[in-house]
C-alpha positions as CSV (number, residue, x, y, z in Angstrom):
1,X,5.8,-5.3,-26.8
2,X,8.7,-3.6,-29.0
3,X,11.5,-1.5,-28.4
4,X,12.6,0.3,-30.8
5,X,15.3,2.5,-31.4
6,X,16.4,5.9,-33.1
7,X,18.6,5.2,-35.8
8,X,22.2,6.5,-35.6
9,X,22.3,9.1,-38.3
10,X,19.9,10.9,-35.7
11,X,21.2,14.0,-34.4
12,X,19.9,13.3,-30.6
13,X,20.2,9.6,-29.3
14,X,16.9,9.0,-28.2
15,X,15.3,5.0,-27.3
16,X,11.6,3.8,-26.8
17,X,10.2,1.4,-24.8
18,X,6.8,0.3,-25.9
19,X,3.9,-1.4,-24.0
20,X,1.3,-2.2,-27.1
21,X,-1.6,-1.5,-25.0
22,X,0.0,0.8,-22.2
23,X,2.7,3.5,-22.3
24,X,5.7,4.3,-23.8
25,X,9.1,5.3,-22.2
26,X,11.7,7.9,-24.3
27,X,15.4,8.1,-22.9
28,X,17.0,10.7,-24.3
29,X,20.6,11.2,-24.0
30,X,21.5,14.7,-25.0
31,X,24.4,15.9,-26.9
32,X,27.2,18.1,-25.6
33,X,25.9,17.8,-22.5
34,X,25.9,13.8,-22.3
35,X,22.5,14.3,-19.9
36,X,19.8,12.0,-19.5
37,X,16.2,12.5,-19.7
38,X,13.0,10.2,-19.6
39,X,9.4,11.2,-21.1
40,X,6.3,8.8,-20.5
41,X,3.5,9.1,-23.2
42,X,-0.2,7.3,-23.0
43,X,-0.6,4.4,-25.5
44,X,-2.6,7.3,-27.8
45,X,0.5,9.4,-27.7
46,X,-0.5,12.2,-24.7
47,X,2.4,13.3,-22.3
48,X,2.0,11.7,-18.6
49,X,5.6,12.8,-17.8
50,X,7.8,15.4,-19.9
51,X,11.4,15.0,-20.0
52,X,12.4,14.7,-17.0
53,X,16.0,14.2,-15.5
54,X,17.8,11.3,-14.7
55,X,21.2,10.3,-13.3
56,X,22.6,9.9,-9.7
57,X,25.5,11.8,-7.9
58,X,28.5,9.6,-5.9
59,X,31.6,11.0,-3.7
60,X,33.7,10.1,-6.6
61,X,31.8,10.9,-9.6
62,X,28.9,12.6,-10.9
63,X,26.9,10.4,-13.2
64,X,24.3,12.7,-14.5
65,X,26.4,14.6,-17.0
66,X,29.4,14.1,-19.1
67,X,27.9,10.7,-20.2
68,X,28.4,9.0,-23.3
69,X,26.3,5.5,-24.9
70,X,27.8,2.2,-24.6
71,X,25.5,-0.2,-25.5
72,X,22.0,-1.9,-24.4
73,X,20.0,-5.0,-24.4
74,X,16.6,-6.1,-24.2
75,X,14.2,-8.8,-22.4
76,X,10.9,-9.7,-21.7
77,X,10.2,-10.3,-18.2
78,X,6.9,-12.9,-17.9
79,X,6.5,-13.8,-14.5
80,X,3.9,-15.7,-12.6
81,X,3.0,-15.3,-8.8
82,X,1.0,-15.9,-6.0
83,X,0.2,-13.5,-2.9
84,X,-1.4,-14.1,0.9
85,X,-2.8,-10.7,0.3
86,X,-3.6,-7.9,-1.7
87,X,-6.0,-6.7,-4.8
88,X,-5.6,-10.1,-5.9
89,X,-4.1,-13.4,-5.3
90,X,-3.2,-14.7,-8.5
91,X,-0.8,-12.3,-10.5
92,X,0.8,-12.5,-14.2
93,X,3.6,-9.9,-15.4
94,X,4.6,-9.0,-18.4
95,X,6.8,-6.3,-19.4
96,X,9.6,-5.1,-21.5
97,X,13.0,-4.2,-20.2
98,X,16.0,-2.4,-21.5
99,X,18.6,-2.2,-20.2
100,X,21.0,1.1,-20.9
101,X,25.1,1.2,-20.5
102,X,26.7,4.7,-20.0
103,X,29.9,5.8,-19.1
104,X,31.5,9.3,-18.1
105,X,34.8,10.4,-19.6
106,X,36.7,8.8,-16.6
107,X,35.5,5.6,-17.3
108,X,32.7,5.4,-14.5
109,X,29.8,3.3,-15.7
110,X,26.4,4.2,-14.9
111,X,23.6,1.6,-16.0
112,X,19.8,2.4,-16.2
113,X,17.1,-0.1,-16.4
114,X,13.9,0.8,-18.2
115,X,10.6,-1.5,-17.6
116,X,7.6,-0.8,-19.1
117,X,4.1,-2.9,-19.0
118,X,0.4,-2.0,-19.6
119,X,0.0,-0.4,-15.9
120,X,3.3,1.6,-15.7
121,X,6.8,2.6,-16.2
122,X,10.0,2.3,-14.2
123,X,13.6,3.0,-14.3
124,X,16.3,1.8,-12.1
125,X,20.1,3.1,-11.7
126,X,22.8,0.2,-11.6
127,X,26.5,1.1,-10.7
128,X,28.9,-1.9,-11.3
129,X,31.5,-0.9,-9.8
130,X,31.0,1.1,-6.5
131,X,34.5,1.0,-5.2
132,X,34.9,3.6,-8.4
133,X,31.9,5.6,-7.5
134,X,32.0,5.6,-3.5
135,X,28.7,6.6,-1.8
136,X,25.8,8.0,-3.0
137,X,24.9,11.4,-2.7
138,X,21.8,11.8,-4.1
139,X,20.1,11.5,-7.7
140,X,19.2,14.0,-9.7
141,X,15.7,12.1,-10.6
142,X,12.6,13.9,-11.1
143,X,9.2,13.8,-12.6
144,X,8.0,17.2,-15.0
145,X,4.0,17.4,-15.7
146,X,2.5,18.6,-17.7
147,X,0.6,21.6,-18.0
148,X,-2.7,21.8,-16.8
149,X,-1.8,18.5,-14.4
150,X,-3.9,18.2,-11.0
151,X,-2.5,16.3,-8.0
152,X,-3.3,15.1,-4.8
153,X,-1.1,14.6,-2.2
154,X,0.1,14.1,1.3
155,X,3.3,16.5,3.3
156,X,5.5,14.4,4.0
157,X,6.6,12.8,7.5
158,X,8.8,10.3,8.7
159,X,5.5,7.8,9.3
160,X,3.9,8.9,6.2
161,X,0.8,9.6,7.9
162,X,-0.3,12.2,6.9
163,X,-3.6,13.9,4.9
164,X,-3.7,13.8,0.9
165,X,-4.8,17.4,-0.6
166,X,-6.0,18.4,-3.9
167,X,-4.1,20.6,-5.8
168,X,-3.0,22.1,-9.0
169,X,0.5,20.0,-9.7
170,X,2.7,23.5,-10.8
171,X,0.9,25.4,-7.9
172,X,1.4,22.8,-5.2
173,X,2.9,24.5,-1.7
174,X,6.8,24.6,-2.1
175,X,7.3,21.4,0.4
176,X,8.3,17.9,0.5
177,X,5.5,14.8,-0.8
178,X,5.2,11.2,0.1
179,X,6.4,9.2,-2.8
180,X,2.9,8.2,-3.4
181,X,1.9,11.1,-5.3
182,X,-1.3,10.7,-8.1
183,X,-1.1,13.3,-11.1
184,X,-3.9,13.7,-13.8
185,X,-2.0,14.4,-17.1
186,X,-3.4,14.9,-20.5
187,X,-2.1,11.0,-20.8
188,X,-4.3,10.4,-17.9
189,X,-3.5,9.4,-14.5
190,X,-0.5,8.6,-12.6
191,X,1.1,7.4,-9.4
192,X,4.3,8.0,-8.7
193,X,5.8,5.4,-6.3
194,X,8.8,3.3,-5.6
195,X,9.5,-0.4,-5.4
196,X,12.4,-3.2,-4.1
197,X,14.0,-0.7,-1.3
198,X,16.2,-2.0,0.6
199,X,18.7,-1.5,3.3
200,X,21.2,-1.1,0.3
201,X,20.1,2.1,-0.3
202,X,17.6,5.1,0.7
203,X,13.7,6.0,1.1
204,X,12.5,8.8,-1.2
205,X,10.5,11.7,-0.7
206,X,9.7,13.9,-3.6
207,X,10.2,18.0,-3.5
208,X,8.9,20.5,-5.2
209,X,8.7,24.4,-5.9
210,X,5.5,26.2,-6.1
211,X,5.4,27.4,-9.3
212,X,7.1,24.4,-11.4
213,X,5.6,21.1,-13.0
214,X,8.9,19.4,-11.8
215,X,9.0,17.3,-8.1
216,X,12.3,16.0,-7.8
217,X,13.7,13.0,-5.7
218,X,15.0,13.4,-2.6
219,X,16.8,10.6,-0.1
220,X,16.7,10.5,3.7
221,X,20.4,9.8,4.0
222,X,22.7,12.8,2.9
223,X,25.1,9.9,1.9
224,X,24.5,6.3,1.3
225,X,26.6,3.6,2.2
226,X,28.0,0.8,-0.2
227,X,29.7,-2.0,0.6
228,X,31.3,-2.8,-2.3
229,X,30.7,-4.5,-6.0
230,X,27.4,-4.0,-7.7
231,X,24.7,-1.2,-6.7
232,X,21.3,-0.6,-7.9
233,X,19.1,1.5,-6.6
234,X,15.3,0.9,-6.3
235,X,12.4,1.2,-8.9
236,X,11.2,4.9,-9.5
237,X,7.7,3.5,-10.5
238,X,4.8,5.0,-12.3
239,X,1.3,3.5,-12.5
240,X,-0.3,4.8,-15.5
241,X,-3.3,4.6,-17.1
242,X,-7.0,4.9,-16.3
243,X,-8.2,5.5,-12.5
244,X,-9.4,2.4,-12.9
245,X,-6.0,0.9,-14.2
246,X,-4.2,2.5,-11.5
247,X,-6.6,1.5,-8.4
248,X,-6.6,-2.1,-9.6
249,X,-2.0,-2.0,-10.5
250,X,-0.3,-4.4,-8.7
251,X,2.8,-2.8,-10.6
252,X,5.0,-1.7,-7.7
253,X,4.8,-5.6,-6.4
254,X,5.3,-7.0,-9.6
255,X,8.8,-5.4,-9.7
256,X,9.7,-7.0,-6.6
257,X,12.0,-9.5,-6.2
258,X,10.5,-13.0,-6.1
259,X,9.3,-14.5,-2.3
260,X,11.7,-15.3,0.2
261,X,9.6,-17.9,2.0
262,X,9.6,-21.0,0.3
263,X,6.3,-22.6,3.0
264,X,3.7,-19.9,3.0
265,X,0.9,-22.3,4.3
266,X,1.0,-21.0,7.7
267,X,0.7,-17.3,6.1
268,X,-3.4,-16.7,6.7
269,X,-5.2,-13.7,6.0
270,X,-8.5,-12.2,7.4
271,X,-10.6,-9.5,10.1
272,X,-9.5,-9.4,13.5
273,X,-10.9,-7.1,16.2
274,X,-8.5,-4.8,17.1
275,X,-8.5,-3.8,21.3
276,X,-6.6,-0.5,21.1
277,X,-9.4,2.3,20.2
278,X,-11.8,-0.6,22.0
279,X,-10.3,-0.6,25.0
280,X,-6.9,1.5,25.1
281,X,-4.0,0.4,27.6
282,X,-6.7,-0.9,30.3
283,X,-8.0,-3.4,27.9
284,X,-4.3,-4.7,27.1
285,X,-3.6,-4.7,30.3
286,X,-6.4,-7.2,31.9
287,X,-6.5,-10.7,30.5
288,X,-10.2,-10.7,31.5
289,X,-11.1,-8.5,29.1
290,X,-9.4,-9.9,26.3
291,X,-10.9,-13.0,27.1
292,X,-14.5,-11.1,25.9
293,X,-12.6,-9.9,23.3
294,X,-12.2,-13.2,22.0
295,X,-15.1,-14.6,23.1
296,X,-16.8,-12.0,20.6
297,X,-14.7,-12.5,18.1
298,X,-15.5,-16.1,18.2
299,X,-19.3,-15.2,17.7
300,X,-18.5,-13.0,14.4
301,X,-16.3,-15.7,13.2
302,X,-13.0,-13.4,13.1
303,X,-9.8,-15.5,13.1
304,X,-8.0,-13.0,15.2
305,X,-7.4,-10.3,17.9
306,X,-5.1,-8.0,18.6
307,X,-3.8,-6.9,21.6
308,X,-2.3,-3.7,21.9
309,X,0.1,-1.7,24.1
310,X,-0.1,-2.1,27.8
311,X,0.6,-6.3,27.8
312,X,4.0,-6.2,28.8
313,X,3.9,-3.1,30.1
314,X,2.0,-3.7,33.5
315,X,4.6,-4.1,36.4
316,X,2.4,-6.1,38.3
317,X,2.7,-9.1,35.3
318,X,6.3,-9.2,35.8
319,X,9.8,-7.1,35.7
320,X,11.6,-7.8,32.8
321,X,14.7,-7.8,34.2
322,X,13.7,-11.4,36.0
323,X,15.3,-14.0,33.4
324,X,11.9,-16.1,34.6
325,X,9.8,-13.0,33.2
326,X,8.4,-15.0,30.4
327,X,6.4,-16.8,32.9
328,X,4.8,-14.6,34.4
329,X,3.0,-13.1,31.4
330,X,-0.9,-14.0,30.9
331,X,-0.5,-14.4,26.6
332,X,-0.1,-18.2,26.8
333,X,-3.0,-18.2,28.8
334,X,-5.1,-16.2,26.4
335,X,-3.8,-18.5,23.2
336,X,-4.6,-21.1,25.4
337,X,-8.2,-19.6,25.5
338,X,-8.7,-18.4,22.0
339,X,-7.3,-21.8,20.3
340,X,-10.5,-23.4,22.1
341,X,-12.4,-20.7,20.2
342,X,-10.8,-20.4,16.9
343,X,-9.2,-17.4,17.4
344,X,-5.6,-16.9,17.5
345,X,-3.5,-14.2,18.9
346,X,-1.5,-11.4,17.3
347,X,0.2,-8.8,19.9
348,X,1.6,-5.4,19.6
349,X,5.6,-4.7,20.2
350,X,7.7,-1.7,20.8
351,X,10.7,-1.3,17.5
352,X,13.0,-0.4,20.8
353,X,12.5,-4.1,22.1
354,X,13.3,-5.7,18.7
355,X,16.4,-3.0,17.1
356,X,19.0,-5.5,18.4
357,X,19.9,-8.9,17.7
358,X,19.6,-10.1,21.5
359,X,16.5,-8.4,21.9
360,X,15.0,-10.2,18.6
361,X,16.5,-13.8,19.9
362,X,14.5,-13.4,23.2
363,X,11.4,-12.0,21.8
364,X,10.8,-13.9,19.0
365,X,11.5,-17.6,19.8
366,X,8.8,-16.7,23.0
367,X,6.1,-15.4,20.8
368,X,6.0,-18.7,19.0
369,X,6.5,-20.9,21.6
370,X,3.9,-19.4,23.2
371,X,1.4,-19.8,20.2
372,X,1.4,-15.8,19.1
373,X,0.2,-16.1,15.4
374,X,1.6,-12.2,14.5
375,X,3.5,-9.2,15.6
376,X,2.1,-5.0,15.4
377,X,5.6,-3.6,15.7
378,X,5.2,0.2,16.0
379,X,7.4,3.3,16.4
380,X,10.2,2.7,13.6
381,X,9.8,6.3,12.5
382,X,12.2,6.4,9.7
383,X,12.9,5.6,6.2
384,X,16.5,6.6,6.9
385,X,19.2,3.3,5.7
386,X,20.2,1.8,8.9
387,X,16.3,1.6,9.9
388,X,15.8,-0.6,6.0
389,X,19.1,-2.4,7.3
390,X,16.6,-3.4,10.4
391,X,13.9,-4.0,8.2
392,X,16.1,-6.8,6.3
393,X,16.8,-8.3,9.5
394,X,13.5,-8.2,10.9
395,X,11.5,-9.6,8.0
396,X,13.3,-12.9,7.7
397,X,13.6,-13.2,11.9
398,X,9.7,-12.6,11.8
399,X,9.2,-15.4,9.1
400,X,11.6,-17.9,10.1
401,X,9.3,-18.0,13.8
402,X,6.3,-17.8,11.5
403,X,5.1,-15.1,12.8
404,X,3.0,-12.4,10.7
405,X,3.8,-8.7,10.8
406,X,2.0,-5.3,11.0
407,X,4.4,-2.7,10.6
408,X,3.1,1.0,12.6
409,X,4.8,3.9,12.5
410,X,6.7,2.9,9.4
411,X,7.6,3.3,5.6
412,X,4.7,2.8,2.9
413,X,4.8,-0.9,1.1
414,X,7.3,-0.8,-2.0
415,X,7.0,-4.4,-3.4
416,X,7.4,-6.1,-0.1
417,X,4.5,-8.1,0.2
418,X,5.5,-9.8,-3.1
419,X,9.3,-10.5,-1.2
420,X,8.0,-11.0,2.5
421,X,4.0,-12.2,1.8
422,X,3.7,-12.3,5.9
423,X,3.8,-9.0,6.0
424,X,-0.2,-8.4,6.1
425,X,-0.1,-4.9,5.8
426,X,1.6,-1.4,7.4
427,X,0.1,1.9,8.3
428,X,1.6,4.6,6.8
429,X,-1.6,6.7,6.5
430,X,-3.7,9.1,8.4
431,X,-6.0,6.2,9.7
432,X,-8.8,6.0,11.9
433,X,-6.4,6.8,15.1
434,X,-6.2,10.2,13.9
435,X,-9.1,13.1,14.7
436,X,-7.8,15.4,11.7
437,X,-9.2,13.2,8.6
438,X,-11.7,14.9,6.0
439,X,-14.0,13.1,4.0
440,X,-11.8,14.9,1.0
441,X,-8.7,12.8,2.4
442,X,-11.0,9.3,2.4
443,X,-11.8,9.5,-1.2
444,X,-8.4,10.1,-1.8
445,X,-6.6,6.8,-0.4
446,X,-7.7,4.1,-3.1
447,X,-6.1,5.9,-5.2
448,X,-2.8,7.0,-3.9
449,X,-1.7,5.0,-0.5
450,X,-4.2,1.8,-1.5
451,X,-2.7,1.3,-4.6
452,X,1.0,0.3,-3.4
453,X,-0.4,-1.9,-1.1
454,X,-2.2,-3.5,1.9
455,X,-3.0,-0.3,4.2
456,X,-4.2,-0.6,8.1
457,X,-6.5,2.0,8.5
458,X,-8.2,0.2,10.8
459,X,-11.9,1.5,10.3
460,X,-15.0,0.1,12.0
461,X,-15.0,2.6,15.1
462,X,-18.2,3.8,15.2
463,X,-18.0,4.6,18.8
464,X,-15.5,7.7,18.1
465,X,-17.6,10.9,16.8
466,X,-14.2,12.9,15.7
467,X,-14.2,10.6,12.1
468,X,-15.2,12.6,9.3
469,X,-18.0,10.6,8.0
470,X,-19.5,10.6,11.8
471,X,-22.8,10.9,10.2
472,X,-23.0,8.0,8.1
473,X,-22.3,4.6,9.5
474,X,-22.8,3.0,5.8
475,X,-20.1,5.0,4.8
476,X,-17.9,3.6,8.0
477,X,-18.7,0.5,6.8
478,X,-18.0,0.6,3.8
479,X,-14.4,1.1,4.8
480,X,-14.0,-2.2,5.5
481,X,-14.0,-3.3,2.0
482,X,-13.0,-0.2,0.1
483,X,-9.1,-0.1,1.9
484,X,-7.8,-3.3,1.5
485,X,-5.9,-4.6,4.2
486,X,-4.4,-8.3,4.7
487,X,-5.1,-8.0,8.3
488,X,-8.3,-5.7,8.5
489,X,-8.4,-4.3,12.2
490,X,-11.6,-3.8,13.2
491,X,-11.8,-0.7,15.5
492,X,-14.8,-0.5,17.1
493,X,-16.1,-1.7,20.4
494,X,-18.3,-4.9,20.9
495,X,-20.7,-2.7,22.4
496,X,-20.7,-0.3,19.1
497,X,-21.2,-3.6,16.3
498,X,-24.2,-4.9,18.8
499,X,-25.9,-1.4,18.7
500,X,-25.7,-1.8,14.6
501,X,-27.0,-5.1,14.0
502,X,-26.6,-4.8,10.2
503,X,-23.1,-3.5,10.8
504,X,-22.3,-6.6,12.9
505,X,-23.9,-8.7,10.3
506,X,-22.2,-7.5,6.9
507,X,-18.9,-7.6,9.3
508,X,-19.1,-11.2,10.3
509,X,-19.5,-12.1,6.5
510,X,-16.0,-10.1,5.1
511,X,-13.7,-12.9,3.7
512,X,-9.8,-13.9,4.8
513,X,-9.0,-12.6,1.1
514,X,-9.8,-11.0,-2.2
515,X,-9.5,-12.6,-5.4
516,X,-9.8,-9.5,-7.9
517,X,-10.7,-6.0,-7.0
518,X,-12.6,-3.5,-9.6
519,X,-12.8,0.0,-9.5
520,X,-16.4,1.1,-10.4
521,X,-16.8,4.4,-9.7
522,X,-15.3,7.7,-8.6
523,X,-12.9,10.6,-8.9
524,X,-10.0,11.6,-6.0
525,X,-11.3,14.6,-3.3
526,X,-15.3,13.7,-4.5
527,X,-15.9,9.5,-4.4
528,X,-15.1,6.3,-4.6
529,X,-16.4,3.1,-5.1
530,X,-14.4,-0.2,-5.1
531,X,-15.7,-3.9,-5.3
532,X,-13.8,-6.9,-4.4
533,X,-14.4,-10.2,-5.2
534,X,-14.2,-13.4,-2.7
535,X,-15.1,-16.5,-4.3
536,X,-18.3,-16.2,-6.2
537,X,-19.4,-13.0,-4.1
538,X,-18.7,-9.4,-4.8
539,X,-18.5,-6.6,-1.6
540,X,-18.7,-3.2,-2.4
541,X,-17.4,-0.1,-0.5
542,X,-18.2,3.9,-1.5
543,X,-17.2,7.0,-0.1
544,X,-18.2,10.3,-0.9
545,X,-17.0,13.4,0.5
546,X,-20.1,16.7,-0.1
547,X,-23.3,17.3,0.1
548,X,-25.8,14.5,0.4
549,X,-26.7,12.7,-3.2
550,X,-28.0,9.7,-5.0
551,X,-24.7,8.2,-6.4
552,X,-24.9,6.4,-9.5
553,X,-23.1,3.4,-9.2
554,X,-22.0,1.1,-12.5
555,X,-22.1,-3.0,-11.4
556,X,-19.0,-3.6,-13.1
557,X,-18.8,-7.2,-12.4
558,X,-19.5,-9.3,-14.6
559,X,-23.0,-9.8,-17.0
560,X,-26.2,-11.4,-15.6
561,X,-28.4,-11.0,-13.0
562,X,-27.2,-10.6,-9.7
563,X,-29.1,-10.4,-6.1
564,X,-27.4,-7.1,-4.3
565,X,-27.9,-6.3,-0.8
566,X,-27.1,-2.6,-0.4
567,X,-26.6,-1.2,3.4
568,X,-26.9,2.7,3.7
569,X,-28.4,5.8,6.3
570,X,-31.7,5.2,7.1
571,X,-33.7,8.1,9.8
572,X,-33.2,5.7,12.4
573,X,-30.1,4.0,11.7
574,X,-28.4,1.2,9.1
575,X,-31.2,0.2,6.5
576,X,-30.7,-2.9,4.4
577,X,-32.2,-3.3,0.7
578,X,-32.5,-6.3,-1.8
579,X,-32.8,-6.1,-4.9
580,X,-31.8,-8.1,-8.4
581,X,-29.8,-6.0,-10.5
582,X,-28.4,-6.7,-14.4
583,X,-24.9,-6.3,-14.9
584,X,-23.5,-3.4,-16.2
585,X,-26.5,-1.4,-15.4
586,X,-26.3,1.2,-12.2
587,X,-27.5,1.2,-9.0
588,X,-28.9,4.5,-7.6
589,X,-28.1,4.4,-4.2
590,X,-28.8,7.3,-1.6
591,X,-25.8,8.7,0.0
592,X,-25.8,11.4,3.2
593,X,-23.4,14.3,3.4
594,X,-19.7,13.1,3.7
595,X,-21.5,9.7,3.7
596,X,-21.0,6.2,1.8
597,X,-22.5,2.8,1.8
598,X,-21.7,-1.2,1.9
599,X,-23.5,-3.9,-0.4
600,X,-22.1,-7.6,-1.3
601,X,-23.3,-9.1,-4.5
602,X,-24.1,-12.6,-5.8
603,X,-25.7,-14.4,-8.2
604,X,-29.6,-14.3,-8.4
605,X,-31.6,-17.4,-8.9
606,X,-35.1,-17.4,-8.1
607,X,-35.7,-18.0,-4.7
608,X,-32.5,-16.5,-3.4
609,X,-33.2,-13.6,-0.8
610,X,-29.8,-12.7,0.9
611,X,-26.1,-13.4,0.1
612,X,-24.5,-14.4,3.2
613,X,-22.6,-17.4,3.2
C-alpha cells in the first residue's frame, strides 16, 4: 500500500489513501471554507462514494468548518487473529492508516483517521481534548452515490429488525436506514456499516431525502456525553468491492479492538434446538418437555438447547421475592440431565432483570453455578448511549462467569465478536419469528445484515406455513448454512425434522464452525448461494426469490473432483441426489418458486457414495 499526497503548490489540499489491490480514499480539505470531504474510488478508478462530508458538531465548537491542516502521519496496521465464530476462524489484516490533524481558528483540534485495505474504507473522528469541545452534537458525516446507484435496504427501528427493499439509491423513500445499507456504484458494491461502538459514544442510523444520492449520519442521542480527555468516535465503515468481496469481508471485525478474554477455551460454537417457536411459554415452562428436548437433541448430536421465556416466569417454580428462590427452580435439574447426554444448557433472560448491578450479581454467579453454558438476553430495544454503557458492563460480567451470550432485541454486530468472541451472535433482523418476510428480503441478508456479523435468524421451522419460502423445504434448509450464525437456533419442532428425514439428516451433520465462507452465486432481491467450509467438507445454502428455475450454480471451491450431495423439492417431499462434480464447473440444480436448496461437498474417490461424517 502507498499514501500519497498532493503536493503543496496545489491549489486544493487534497490526500490519498491507496489499497494496491482495493480502493482508494481522497480527503479533501477545501479552501475558504476549511471543510472536509472524503471520495472512495474502485482500484480501476470508478466512484463508490462521491465527496461526501465529514466533520462532527460539539457544545463548544463546530468542527466541520473553519478548519485548517496541521499535520499527519502514516502506518501499516498488520494484524493477526483468531475468532470462536464467524465467516472464518483464522483472520489476517492489513491496511493502511493515516492519520489527519486539523484545527479550527480557536484552536480546537479535530483528528480524523483514514484506514483503507483490499475490502473497504473507514474513517474515524478523534477529539483530544474534549473538555475544549464539550458534548457531541452530532456529525455532519454522510455518504453521496453516485448516479445511477441501486440500494437495498431496511427502515429503521430501534431492534433493527426490520425488511431490506430494493431501491433506486437517489429515489429511496425520504426515511431513516439501518446502518447496514448495500449500494451498487459504478465502482461496484458497497456496505455501509459501522464498527468499535461503544458506550463512549452513539449508534448511527443513516437519513436520507428522496430525491438525493446523499444519506447522512444520524445519532440516537441528541447529545453525547464525555467524560473527559480523549474521544473518538467509531468506524464509519465501507465494504467495497465485488459481491463476492463484500459477502466474504470480515472488515467491520477487523477494525475492532483486539479480544478482551485472554482464556477462550470454554468459548464453543455449534446448532442447538431452540424451544420457543417449538414449544412457546408451555414448553419453557415444563421441565418434562425440555427433558425430550434434550433427549432429541442428543440423537442429532446438537451440543445445545435453548430454553426460552416462561422458566422463571411460572409462579408455581417459586416467588422471586423468597431469598431461597434459586432453589426451587428445575434448570439444575435439567443440566443435570443434559450433561448425561451431551447437551448443555443455554437459557433466555429478560434485559429488565440484568440493567442493574445487583440484579447482574444475583443472576449471573447462579447461572454458572448451576452449570448454564449461555444467556438469550432479549428486549434492550435501543442503540441510545446509556443502553452501550450496559452493553460494556454486561459483556465482561457475561465472560468473567463464562457464560456465552445471544443478544435479542438489540443493536446489529459492529466489531464485537472480534472484542467479546462469546458473544455467538444477535438478532437484529426480520427472522424466522416474524410472519412479514418475502423471499425478496431472504436473498437480501448475506449481503447486507450477514456480512457484519453472526445473525440469529433462527431458521429450521418448517412447521410454521407464514415463511415465505413455505413451499420449498430445500430452500428452508438451506438457511441453515446460508446465515451464519455462532449459535444456529434451530426452530422447528422434533415432530417437523422426523416428518423430513433428509432434513433431519443434513441437520445432524452441520458443524460447531466454519473455516472459510465463499460466495458462489447470486445478486440481492433475486438469489443467493453461499458455501462454507468445515474441515475438508463444503455446505452449500441458495435462495431464490421468483418464479421456479434451474439455477446455475459455479462450485467455487477448489479444483478436482468432488462427490456433492444436493437436497431440493421433490413431488412428494425432500429429494436427495449424488453426484461427482469437477471444480469450477456448475451444477444445474432445480429450484421451486420462492424456493432454494442444501448440498455439502467432499472429495470424490472411487467408492465414496455420501459425505457425512
Amino acid at each position: 500500500m502507498l499514501l500519497v499526497s498532493t503536493p503543496a503548490h496545489a491549489r486544493t489540499p487534497t490526500w490519498t489513501v491507496h489499497s494496491h489491490d482495493g480502493p482508494t480514499a481522497t480527503v479533501t480539505l477545501a479552501p475558504g471554507t476549511g471543510t472536509l470531504t472524503l471520495a472512495v474510488d474502485a482500484h480501476g478508478g470508478a466512484a463508490v462514494i462521491e465527496p461526501s462530508p465529514l466533520g462532527i458538531r460539539t457544545e463548544r465548537a463546530d468542527l466541520s468548518s473553519g478548519l485548517t491542516y496541521l499535520g499527519r502521519s502514516e502506518r501499516t496496521v498488520s494484524e493477526h487473529y483468531r475468532t470462536a465464530a464467524g465467516k472464518d476462524r483464522d483472520r489476517h489484516v492489513h491496511m493502511r492508516e493515516a492519520a489527519f490533524r486539523f484545527r479550527t481558528a480557536d484552536g480546537v483540534r479535530l483528528d480524523l483517521t483514514v484506514r483503507v485495505s483490499r475490502d473497504g474504507v473507514a474513517y474515524r473522528y478523534s477529539l483530544p481534548d474534549t473538555a475544549a469541545t464539550g458534548n457531541v452534537l452530532g456529525e455532519t458525516s454522510a455518504f453521496t452515490l453516485p448516479a445511477g446507484s441501486a440500494a437495498w435496504l431496511g427502515k429503521y427501528r430501534r431492534d433493527n429488525e426490520n425488511l431490506f427493499v430494493s431501491y433506486a439509491a437517489d429515489t429511496a423513500p425520504t426515511d431513516e436506514y439501518m446502518m447496514q445499507a448495500l449500494f451498487r456504484t459504478p465502482g461496484g458494491y458497497a456496505l455501509v456499516a459501522e464498527s468499535d461502538l461503544t458506550g463512549a459514544y452513539s449508534a448511527a442510523r443513516l437519513t436520507h431525502q428522496a430525491g438525493s444520492p446523499t444519506y447522512a449520519v444520524k445519532l440516537w442521542d441528541e447529545q453525547i456525553q464525555v467524560t473527559g480527555g480523549r474521544l473518538s468516535t467509531p468506524w464509519r465503515a465501507l465494504v467495497t468491492g465485488s459481491l463476492a468481496d463484500v459477502t466474504e469481508s470480515t472488515f467491520t471485525d477487523d477494525l475492532a479492538p483486539a479480544s478482551r478474554v485472554r482464556d477462550t477455551s470454554w468459548i464453543r460454537p455449534g446448532p442447538a434446538l431452540w424451544t420457543w417457536l417449538a414449544g412457546g411459554r408451555p414448553a419453557g415452562q415444563s421441565l418434562t418437555l425440555q427433558k425430550g428436548y434434550v433427549d432429541y437433541a442428543a440423537e442429532r448430536g446438537w451440543p445445545y438447547t435453548v430454553v426460552d421465556a416462561g422458566w422463571y416466569f411460572d409462579p408455581a417454580q417459586w416467588d422471586v421475592t423468597d431469598p431461597n428462590w434459586q432453589q426451587n427452580s428445575w434448570i439444575p435439574e435439567l443440566v443435570r440431565y443434559g450433561r448425561e447426554k451431551n447437551v448443555d444448557i443455554q437459557v433466555w433472560i429478560h434485559f429488565r432483570d440484568l440493567d442493574t448491578p445487583e440484579e447482574r450479581e444475583q443472576w449471573l454467579p447462579t447461572l454458572e453455578q448451576w452449570g448454564v453454558k449461555g444467556v438469550k438476553i432479549d428486549f434492550m430495544d435501543s442503540e441510545a448511549q446509556e443502553r452501550l454503557r450496559w452493553y460494556d458492563e454486561i459483556l465482561p460480567a457475561t465472560a468473567a462467569h463464562h457464560l456465552l451470550v445471544n443478544f435479542h432485541g438489540s443493536t446489529i454486530p459492529k466489531g464485537v465478536q472480534r472484542t467479546w468472541p462469546h458473544v455467538m451472535t444477535l438478532e437484529g433482523v426480520n427472522g424466522e419469528e416474524k410472519r412479514t418476510n418475502t423471499a425478496e428480503h431472504l436473498t437480501i441478508l448475506p449481503f447486507t445484515r450477514n456480512v457484519i456479523g453472526s445473525m440469529d435468524y433462527t431458521p429450521g421451522a418448517f412447521h410454521r406455513p407464514t415463511r415465505p419460502n413455505a413451499a420449498s423445504d430445500a430452500g428452508e434448509l438451506g438457511l441453515s448454512v446460508l446465515y451464519e450464525s455462532g449459535i444456529q437456533n434451530l426452530a422447528g419442532t422434533p415432530e417437523s425434522y422426523d416428518a423430513r428425514p433428509e432434513a433431519r439428516r443434513y441437520l445432524e451433520q452441520l458443524p460447531a464452525a466454519w473455516d472459510e465462507t465463499r460466495l458462489l452465486a447470486g445478486e440481492p432481491g433475486s438469489g443467493a448461494v453461499v458455501a462454507r467450509r468445515s474441515g475438508a467438507r463444503w455446505f452449500i445454502g441458495g435462495t431464490y426469490a421468483g418464479a421456479a428455475r434451474t439455477a446455475a450454480v459455479p462450485l467455487r471451491i477448489g479444483p478436482g473432483l468432488w462427490l456433492v450431495e444436493t437436497v431440493t423439492d421433490g413431488p412428494s417431499g425432500l429429494v436427495r441426489t449424488a453426484e461427482a462434480v469437477r471444480g469450477g464447473t456448475s451444477l444445474d440444480i432445480p429450484v421451486v418458486a420462492d424456493g432454494g436448496f442444501a448440498a455439502t461437498a467432499c472429495r470424490w474417490y472411487p467408492g465414496r457414495t455420501t459425505c457425512d461424517r
